[in-house]
N, C-alpha and C positions, 0 to 999 in steps of 0.2 A: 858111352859117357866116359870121361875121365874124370877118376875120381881120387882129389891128394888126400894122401895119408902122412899123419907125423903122430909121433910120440914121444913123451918126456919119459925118463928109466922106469918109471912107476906104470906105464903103459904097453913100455914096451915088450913085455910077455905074453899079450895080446895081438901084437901088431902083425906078425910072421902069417900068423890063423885071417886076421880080418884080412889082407893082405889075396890070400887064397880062396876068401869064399867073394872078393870083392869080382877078380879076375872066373872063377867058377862060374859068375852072374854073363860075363861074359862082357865087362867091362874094364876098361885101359887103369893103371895105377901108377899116379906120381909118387914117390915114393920122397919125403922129406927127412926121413933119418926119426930116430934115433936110431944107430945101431949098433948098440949094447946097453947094456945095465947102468953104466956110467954116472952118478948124479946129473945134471943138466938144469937148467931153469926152463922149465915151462910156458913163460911168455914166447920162448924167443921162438920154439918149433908150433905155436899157434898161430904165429904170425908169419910163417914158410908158410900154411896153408893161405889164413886169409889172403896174404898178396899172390897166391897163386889164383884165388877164385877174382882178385880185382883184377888181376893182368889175363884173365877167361886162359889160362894156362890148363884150367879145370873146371868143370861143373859143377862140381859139389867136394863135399870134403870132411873127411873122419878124422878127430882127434882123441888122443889117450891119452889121459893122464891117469893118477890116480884116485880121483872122486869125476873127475869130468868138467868139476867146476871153475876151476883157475883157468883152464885150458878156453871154456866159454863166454867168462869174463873177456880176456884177454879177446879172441873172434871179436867180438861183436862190437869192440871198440873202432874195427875197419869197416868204413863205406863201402854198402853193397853186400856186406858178409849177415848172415842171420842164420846165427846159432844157438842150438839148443842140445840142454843133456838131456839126455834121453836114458833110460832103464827099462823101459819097455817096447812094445812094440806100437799100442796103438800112438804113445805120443813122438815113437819115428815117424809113420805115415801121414800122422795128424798134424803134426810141425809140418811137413811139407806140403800137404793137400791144402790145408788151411790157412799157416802162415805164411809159406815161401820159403821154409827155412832151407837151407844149403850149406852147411855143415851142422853135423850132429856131433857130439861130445860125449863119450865113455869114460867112466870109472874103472879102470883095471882092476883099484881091489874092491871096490864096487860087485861087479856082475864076474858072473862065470862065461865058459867060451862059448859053452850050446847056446845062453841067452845072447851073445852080444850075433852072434851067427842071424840067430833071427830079426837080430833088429837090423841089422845092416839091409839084410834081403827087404824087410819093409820102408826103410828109406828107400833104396833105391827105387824098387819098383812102384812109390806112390812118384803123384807127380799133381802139381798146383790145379785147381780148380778155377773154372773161370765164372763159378758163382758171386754174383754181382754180390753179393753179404760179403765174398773173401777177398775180391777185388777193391771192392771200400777199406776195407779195414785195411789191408797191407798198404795200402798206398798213403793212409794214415800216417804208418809208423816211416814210411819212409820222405813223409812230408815233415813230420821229428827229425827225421838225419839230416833232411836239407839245411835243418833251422839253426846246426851243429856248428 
């Protein structure tokens, strides 16, 4: 799979690590910047990803910021993108098994780097259910974006 990664400066002291344990999985990494400390807006390296997940440049797609949340906001305002922040592990696997989601959203000063290690490996390695409960529902929310 290929999987974009971006981060605003507040993220990006995590980025280098998830970066290593993404390629470790044995997965391709677009790499969208940030890279340095440098202030930056946050919208603008969430939407490198989302348009890399609408132009299929990518699979899926890991964002950093510093709560995870601005960064999710901003995703999930692009057609096709479904993002969630995630701090744990069952709700990385669970967003994707259940909802579909395809990018996940970190808190740099949120989580520490052992925990975000683990949620990455549980995103990646879940993968969408074709339980008719999870098929309804997602098709739901994406009968909302139509209506957009």
């Amino acid at each position: 799979m290929i999987i974009a990664v971006a981060a605003d400066h507040a993220g990006y002291p995590l980025k280098e690590m998830v970066i290593a344990t993404i390629k470790a999985a044995g997965h391709e990494v677009l790499d969208l910047g940030v890279f340095d400390t440098k202030p930056v807006d946050y919208p603008d390296y969430a939407a490198k990803v989302a348009g890399a997940i609408q132009n299929k440049e990518a699979e899926r797609g890991i964002l950093l910021c510093g709560s995870g949340v601005g960064a999710c906001i901003t995703a999930n305002k692009f057609k096709g993108v479904y993002a969630g922040v995630c701090h744990d592990t069952y709700s990385a696997h669970q967003g994707v098994e259940h909802d579909d989601m395809n990018v996940i959203c970190l808190g740099g000063r949120i989580i520490g780097s052992e925990l975000v290690r683990e949620i990455i490996m549980a995103f990646l390695k879940a993968e969408f259910t074709t339980d008719e409960r999870h098929v309804r529902r997602v098709n739901k929310v994406r009968a909302f974006e139509r209506q957009q």
